[in-house]
VEXDREN-2710 file (C-alpha; in Angstrom, 1 decimal):
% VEXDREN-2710
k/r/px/py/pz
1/UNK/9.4/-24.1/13.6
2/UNK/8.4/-27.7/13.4
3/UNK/8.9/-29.5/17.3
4/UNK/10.2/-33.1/16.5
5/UNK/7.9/-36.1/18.0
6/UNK/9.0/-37.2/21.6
7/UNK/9.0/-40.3/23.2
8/UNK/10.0/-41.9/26.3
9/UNK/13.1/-44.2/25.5
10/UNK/13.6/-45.5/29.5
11/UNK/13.0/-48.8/28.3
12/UNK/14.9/-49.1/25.8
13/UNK/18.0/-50.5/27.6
14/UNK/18.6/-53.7/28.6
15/UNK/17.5/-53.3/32.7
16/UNK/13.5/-53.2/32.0
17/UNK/11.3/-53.7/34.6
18/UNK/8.8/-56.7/34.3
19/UNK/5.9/-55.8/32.1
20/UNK/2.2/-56.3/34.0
21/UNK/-0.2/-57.8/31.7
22/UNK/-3.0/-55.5/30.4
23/UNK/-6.4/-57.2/30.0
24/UNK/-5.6/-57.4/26.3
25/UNK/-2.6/-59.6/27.0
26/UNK/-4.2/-61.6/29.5
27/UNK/-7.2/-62.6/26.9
28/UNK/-4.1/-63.5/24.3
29/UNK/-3.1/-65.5/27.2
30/UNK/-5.8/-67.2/27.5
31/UNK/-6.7/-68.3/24.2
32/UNK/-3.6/-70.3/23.7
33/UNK/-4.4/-71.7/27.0
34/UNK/-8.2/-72.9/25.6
35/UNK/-6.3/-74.1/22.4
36/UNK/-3.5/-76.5/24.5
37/UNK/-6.4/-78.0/26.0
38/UNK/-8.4/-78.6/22.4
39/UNK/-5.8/-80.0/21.2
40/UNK/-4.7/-82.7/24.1
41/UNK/-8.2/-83.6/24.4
42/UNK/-8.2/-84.0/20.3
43/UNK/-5.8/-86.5/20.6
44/UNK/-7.2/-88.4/22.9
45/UNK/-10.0/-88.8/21.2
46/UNK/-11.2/-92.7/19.9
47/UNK/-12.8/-91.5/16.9
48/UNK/-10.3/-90.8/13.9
49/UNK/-13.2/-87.9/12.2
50/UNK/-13.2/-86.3/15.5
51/UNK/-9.7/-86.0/16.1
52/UNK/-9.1/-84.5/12.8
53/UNK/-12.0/-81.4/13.3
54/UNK/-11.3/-80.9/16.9
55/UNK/-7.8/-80.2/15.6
56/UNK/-8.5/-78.0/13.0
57/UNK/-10.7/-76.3/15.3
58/UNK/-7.5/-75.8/17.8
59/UNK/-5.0/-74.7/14.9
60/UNK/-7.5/-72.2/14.2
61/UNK/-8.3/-70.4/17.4
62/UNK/-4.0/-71.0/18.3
63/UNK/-3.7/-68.9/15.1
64/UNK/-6.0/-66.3/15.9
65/UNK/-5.0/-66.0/20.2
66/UNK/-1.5/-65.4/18.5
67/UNK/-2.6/-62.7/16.5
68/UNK/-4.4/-61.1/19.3
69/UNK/-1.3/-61.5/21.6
70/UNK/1.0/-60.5/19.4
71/UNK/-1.4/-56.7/18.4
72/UNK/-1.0/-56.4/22.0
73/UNK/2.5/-56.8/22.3
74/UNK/3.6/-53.1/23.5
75/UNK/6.1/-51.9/20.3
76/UNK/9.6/-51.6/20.3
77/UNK/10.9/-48.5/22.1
78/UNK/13.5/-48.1/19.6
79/UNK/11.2/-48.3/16.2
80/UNK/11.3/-44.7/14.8
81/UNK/8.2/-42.8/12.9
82/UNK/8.0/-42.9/9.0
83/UNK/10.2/-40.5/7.3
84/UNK/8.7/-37.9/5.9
85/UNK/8.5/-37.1/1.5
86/UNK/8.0/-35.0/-0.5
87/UNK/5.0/-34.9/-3.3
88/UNK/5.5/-31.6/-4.8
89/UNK/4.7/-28.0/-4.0
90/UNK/3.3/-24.6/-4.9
91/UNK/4.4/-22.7/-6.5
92/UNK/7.8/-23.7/-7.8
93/UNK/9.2/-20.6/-7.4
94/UNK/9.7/-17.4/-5.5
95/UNK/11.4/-14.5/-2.7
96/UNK/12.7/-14.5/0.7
97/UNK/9.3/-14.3/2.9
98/UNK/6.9/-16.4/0.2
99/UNK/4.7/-18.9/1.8
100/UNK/4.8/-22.3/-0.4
101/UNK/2.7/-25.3/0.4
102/UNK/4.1/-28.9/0.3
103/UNK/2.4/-32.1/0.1
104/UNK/3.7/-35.2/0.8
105/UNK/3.2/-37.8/3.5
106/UNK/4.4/-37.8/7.1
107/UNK/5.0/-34.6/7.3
108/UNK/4.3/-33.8/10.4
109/UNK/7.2/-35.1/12.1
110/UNK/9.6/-33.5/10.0
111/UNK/12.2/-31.6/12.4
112/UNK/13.2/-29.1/9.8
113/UNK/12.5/-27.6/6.1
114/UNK/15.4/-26.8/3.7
115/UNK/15.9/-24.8/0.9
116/UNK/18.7/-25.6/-1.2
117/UNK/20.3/-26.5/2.1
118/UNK/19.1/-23.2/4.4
119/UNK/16.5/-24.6/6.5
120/UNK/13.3/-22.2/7.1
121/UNK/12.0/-21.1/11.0
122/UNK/8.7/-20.4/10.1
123/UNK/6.9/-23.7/9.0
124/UNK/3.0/-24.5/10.0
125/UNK/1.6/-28.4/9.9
126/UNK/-1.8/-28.2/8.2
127/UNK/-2.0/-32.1/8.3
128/UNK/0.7/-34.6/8.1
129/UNK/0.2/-34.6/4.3
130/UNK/0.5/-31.0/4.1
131/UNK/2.5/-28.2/5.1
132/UNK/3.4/-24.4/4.9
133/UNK/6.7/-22.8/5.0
134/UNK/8.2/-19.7/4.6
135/UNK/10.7/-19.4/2.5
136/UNK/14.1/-18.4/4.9
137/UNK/16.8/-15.7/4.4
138/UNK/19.5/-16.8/2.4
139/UNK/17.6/-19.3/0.5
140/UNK/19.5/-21.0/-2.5
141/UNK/17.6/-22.5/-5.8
142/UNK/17.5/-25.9/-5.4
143/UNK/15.2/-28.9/-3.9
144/UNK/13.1/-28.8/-0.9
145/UNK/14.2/-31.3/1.8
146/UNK/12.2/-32.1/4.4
147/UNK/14.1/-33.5/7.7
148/UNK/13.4/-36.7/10.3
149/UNK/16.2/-38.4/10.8
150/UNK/17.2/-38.9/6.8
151/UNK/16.8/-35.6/4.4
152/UNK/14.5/-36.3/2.0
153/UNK/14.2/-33.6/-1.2
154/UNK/12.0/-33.1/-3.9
155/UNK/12.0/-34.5/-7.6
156/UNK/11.3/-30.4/-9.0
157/UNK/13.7/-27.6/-8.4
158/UNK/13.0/-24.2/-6.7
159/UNK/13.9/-21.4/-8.1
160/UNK/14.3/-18.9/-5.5
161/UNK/14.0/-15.2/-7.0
162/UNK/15.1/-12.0/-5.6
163/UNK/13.5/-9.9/-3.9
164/UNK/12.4/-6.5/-5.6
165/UNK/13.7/-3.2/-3.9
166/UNK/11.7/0.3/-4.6
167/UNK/14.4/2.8/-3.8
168/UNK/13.2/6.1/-5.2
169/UNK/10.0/8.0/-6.2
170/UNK/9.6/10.8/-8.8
171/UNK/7.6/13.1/-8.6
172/UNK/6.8/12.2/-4.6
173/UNK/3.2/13.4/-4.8
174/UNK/1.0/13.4/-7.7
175/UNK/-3.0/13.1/-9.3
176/UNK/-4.7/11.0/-11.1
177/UNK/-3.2/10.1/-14.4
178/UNK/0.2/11.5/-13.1
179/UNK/3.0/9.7/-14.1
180/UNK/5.4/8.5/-11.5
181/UNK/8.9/6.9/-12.3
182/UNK/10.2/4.0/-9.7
183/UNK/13.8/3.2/-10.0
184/UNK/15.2/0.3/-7.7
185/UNK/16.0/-3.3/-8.0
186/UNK/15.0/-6.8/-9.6
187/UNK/12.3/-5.3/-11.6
188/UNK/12.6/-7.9/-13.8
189/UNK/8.5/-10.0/-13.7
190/UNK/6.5/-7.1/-12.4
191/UNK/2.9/-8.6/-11.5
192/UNK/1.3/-5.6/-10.4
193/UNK/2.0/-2.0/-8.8
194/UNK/-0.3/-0.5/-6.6
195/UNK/-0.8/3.1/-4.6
196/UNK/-2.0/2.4/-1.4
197/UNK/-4.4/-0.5/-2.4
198/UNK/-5.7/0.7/-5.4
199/UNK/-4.1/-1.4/-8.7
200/UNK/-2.5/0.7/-11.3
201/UNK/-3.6/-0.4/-14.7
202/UNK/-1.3/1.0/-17.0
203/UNK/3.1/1.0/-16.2
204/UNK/6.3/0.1/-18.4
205/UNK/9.1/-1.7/-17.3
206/UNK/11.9/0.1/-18.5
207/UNK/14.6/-2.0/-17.2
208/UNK/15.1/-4.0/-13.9
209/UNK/15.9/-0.3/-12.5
210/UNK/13.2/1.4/-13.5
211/UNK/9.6/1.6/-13.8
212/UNK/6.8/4.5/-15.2
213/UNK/3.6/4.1/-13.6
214/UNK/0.1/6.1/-14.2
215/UNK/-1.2/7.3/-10.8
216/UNK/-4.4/5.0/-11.3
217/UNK/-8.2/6.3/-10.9
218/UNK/-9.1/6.1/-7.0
219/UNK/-5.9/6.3/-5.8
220/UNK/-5.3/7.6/-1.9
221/UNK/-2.5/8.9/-0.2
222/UNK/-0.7/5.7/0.8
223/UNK/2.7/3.9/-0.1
224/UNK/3.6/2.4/-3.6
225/UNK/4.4/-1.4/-3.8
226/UNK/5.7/-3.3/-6.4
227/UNK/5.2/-7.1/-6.5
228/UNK/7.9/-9.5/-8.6
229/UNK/7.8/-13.2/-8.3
230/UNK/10.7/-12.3/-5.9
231/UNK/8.1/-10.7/-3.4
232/UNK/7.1/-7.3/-2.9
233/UNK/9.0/-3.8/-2.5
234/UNK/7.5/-1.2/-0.8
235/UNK/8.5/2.7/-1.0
236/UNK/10.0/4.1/2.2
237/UNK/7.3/6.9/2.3
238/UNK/4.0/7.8/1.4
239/UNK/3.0/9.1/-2.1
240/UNK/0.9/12.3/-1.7
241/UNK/-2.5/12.2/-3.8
242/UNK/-3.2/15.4/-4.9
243/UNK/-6.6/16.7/-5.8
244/UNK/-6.9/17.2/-9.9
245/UNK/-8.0/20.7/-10.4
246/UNK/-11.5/21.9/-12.0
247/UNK/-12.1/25.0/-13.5
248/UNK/-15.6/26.5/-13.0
249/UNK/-15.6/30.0/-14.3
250/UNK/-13.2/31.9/-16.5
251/UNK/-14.2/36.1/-16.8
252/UNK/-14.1/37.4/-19.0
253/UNK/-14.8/35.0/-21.7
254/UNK/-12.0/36.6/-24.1
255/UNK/-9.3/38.8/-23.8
256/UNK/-6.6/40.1/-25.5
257/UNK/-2.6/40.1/-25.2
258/UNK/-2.4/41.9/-21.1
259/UNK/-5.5/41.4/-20.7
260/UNK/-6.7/40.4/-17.1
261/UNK/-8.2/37.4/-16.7
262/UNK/-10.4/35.5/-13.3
263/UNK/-10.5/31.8/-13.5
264/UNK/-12.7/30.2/-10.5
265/UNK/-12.9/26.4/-9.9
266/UNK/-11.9/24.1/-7.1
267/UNK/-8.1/22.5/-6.0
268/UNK/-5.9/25.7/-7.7
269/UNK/-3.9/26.5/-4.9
270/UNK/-0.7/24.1/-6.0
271/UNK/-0.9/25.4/-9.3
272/UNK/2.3/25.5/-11.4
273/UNK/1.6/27.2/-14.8
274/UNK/-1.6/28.5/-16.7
275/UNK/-1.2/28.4/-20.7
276/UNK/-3.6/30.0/-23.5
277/UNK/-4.0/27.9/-26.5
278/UNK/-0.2/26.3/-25.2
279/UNK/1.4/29.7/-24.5
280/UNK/2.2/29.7/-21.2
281/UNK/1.6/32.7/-18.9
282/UNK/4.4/34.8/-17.0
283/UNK/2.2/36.0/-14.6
284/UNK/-0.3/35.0/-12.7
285/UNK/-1.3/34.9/-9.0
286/UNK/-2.9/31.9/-6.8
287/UNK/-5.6/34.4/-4.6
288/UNK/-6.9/30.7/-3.3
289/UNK/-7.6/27.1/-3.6
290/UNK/-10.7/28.4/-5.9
291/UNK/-9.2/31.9/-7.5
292/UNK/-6.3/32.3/-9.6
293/UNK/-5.3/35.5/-11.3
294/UNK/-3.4/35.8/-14.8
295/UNK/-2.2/38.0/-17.4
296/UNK/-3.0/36.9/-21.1
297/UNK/0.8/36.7/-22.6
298/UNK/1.9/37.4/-25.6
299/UNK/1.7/34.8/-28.6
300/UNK/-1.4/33.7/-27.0
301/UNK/-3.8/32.4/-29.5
302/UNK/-7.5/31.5/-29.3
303/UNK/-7.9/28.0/-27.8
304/UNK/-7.7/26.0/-24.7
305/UNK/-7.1/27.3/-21.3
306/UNK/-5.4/25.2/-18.4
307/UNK/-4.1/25.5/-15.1
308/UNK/-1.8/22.8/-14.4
309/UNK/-1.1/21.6/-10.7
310/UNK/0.8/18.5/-9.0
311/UNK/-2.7/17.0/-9.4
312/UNK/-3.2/17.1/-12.8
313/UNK/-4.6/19.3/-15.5
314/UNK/-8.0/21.1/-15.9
315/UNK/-8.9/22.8/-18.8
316/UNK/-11.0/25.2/-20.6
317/UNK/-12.4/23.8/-24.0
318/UNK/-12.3/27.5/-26.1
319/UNK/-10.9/30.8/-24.7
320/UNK/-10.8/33.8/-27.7
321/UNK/-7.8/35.9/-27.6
322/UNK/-9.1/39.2/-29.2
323/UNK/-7.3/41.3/-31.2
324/UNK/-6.3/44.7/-30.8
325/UNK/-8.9/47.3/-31.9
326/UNK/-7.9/49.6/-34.3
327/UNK/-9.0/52.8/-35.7
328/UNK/-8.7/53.9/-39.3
329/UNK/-10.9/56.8/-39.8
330/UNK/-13.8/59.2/-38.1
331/UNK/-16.5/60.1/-40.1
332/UNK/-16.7/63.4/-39.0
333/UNK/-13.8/64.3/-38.2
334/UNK/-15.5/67.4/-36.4
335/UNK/-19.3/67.8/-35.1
336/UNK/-20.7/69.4/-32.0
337/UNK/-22.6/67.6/-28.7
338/UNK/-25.5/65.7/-29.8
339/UNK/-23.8/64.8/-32.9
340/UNK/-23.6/61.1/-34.5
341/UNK/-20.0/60.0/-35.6
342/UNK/-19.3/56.7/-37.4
343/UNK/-16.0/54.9/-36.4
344/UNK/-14.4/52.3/-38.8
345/UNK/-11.5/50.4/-38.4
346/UNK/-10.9/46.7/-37.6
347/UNK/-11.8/44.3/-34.7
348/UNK/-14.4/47.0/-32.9
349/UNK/-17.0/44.6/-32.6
350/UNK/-18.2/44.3/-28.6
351/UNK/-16.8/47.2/-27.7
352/UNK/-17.1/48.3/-24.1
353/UNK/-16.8/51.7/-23.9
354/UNK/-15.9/54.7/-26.7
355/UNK/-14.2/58.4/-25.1
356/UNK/-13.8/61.8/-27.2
357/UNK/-11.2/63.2/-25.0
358/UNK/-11.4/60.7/-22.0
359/UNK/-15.5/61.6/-22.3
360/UNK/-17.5/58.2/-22.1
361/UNK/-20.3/59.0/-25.6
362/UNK/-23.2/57.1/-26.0
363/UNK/-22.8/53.8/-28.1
364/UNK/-25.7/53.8/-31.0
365/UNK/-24.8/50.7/-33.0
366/UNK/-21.9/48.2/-33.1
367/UNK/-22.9/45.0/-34.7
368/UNK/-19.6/44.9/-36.7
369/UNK/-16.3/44.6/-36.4
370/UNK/-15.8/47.2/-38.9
371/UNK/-17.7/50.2/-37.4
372/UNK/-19.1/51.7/-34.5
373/UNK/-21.9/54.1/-34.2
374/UNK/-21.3/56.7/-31.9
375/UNK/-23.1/60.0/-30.1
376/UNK/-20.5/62.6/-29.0
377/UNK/-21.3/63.2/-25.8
378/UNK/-21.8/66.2/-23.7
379/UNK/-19.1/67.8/-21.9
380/UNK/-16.7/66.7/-24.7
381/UNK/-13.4/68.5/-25.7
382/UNK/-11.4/68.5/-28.9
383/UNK/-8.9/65.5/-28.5
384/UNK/-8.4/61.9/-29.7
385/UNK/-11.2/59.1/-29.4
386/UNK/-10.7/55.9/-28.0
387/UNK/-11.9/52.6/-28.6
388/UNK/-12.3/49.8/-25.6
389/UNK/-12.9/46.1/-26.1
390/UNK/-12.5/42.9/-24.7
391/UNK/-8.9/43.0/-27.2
392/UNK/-7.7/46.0/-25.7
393/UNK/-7.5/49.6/-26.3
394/UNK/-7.7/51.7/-29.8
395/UNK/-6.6/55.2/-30.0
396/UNK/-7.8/57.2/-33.4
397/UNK/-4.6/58.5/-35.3
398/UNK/-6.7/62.1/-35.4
399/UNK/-7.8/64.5/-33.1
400/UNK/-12.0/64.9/-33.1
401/UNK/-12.5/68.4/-33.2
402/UNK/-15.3/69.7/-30.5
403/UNK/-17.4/72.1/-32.5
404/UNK/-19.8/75.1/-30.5
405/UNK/-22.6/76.8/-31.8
406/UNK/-24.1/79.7/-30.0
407/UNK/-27.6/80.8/-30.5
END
């Protein structure tokens, strides 16, 4: 707060003491003294010329001993200091709590600072042509008057605006890219929004209720401010920055509808769904920040593959649902050990294993989807053949029949 100028008024009554002469005074004093004595002897002087520049002489140094004893004549202790005015100031506008600066002249001894009538406590003298103050609690549009003695207010308005209030956060944690929905008050000229101290680049006033925001890149755990020309809001608690997820390693590379599949990577353990090609899963299992187990569902198609978490989404470019091998025919239908059966059907290609009667054979050739080239193997009974691949499991629709031959 600005401390009004004091001075000592004890001789402003009319029982002063006598005044002692300061060497200043006493020089005054003596000029006029030198000038009397110029001037008497001036006139007693025969010579008419003389008189008249001895005279002139006099009147001049009487003139200049007066101005001398009158700038040391000690001022008036009832003459009061220049009122202060107002210039203009900057900016023209703003909240409760905004600094403005205001030039004028004589600033300094202002006593007070008022707002549309509400005088500010928080006012610092830069110079006496410049000053700072904050603008006060209860402020009112209207002109800036500066107090000494008189008011005296500005030519330009201030608009005082309110101030912005950030009541709610949604969702209360988020990563990068997330987008985060503020709903308050006086949202009306948002400059900028930031989380923690990093700017966010991209958000949409909805209304002067609400904001959506885009958790920006670089973003820290911190809390959200929003800045109006009212001021600045600030949440009531931190927003959590969560880590966006990375997928490293997805095994197997395809898999069909139940299929089991491994997805490695880094930041998985708040993850909230895994979709193939946009079908989401109904099962899966977080082992650990860096495993994640999941079922392929049905309707899954060959695509994408994410894992979505609080911190984003990471994603898999291709993933290839296969399809469901299927067996049409064995050619034989009957041969002994040793012998080589052809199996055709549909989607066989990269088959994994081939059984006559839960008997692993020997796979000789499968560089189709359409056949598979296979050695019955030793130790086999008569009983259906099976098919495995990354798709699933194929059962034939015949039994193989086993045959012996004795020597």
């Amino acid at each position: 707060m600005l401390k009004p100028h004091t001075r000592d008024d004890s001789t402003a009554t009319g029982d002063s003491a006598p005044e002692t002469a300061s060497p200043e005074r006493r020089v005054g004093l003596a000029r006029l003294t030198r000038s009397k004595t110029l001037l008497t002897t001036a006139l007693s002087t025969q010579s008419r010329w003389v008189r008249i520049a001895k005279i002139s002489v006099a009147v001049i140094v009487v003139i200049t001993g007066l101005a001398v004893f009158d700038a040391m004549r000690p001022a008036s202790t009832g003459q009061s200091s220049a009122n202060p005015v107002v210039n203009d100031f900057k900016p023209t506008f703003g909240g409760v709590g905004a600094v403005i600066r205001i030039r004028g002249t004589s600033l300094s001894d202002a006593t007070a600072v008022l707002f549309g009538g509400v005088a500010s406590d928080d006012v610092t003298v830069i110079s006496d042509r410049t000053i700072d103050v904050v603008v006060p609690s209860g402020a009112k549009t209207g002109r800036i008057g500066v107090r000494h003695g008189d008011t005296y207010e500005s030519v330009a308005l201030f608009t005082v605006k309110p101030t912005p209030v950030l009541a709610e956060v949604k969702p209360g944690s988020g990563g990068v890219k997330t987008t985060v929905t503020l709903t308050g008050e006086h949202f009306d000229v948002v400059k900028s929004i930031t989380f923690n101290t990093q700017t966010a680049r991209t958000f949409e006033v909805r209304s002067p209720t609400e904001i959506v925001v885009t958790v920006p890149a670089g973003a820290q755990t911190g809390r959200i401010s929003v800045t109006t020309d009212g001021g600045t809001a600030v949440s009531a608690s931190a927003f959590n920055i969560v880590e966006t997820p990375k997928i490293s390693q997805v095994s197997p590379g395809e898999a069909g509808v139940g299929g089991v599949v491994i997805i490695k990577g880094e930041h998985l353990s708040a993850a909230s769904g895994v979709s193939f090609g946009g079908t989401p899963a109904k099962s899966f299992t977080v082992k650990s920040a860096t495993e994640i187990e999941v079922t392929v569902p049905d309707g899954a198609e060959t695509g994408s593959l994410s894992v979505s978490t609080a911190g984003g989404t990471a994603t898999r470019p291709r993933f290839k649902i296969a399809e469901v091998p299927v067996i049409l025919e064995l050619r034989l239908p009957y041969g002994g050990v040793g012998s080589v059966v052809a199996i055709t059907g549909s989607n066989l290609l990269r088959a994994t294993s081939v059984t006559f009667n839960g008997v692993p054979a020997l796979i000789v050739s499968n560089t189709t989807s359409h056949q598979i080239r296979v050695v019955v193997p030793v130790g086999a009974t008569t009983g259906f053949v099976t098919v495995v691949t990354p798709g699933g499991t194929g059962v034939s629709a015949k039994r193989f029949a086993v045959l012996s031959f004795q020597s």
